[in-house]
C-alpha positions as CSV (number, residue, x, y, z in Angstrom):
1,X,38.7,-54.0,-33.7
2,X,35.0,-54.0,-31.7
3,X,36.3,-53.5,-28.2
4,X,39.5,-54.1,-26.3
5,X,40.4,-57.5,-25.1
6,X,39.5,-57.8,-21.2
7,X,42.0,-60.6,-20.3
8,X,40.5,-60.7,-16.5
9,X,36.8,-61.5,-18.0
10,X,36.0,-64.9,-18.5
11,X,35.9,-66.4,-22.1
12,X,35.1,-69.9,-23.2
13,X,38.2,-71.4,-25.4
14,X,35.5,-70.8,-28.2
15,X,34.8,-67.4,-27.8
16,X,38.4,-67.0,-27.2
17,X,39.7,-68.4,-30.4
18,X,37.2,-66.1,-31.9
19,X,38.0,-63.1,-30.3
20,X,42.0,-63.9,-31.7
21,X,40.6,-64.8,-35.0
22,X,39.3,-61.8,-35.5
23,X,42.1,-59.3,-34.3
24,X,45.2,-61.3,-35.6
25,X,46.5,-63.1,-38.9
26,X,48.0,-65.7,-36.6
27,X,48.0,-67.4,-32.8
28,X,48.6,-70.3,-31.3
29,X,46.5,-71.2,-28.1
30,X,47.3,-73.8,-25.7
31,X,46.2,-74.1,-22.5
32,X,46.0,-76.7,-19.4
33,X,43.2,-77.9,-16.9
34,X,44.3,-78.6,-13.4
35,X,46.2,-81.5,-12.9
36,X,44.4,-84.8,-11.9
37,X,45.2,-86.6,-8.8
38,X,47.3,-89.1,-10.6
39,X,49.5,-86.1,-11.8
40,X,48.2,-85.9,-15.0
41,X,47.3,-82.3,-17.0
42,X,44.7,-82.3,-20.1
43,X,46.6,-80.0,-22.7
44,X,45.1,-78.5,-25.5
45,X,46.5,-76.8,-28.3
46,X,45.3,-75.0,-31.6
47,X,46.3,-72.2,-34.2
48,X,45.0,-70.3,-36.1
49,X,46.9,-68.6,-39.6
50,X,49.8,-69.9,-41.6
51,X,51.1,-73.2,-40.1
52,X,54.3,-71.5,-40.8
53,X,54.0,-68.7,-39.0
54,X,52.0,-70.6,-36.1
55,X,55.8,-72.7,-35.7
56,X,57.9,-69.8,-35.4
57,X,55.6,-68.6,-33.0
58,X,56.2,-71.7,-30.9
59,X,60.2,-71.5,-31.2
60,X,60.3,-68.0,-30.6
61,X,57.9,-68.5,-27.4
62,X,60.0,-71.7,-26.5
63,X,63.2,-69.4,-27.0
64,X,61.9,-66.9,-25.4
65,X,60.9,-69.1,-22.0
66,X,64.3,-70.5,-22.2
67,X,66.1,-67.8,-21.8
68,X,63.9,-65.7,-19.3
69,X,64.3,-68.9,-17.3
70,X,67.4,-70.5,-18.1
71,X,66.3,-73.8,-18.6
């Protein structure tokens, strides 16, 4: 690991998916632009690592958001 992560600089998605690459055998990234006037949001999603391990990633966020919200 070159350097710590600063979360508050500003990264392309590019050089973010990088950065992750480098530091971690998996991640999943998805993020959102602002929402159009319409109401509509551009979401993007990728991963990087064992598609496996990318999916329980996703359930145990999903799980996770669930229950800290209790939706």
């Amino acid at each position: 690991m070159d350097r710590p992560i600063n979360w508050k600089e500003s990264l392309s998605r590019q050089d973010l998916r990088q950065l992750l690459t480098e530091r971690y055998a998996c991640f999943v990234l998805i993020t959102c632009g602002e929402p159009t006037q319409q109401g509509k949001i551009e979401v993007e999603m990728s991963y990087d690592g064992d598609a496996s391990l990318a999916a329980y990633l996703i359930e145990t966020a999903q799980s996770y958001i669930e229950d800290s919200t209790g939706v």
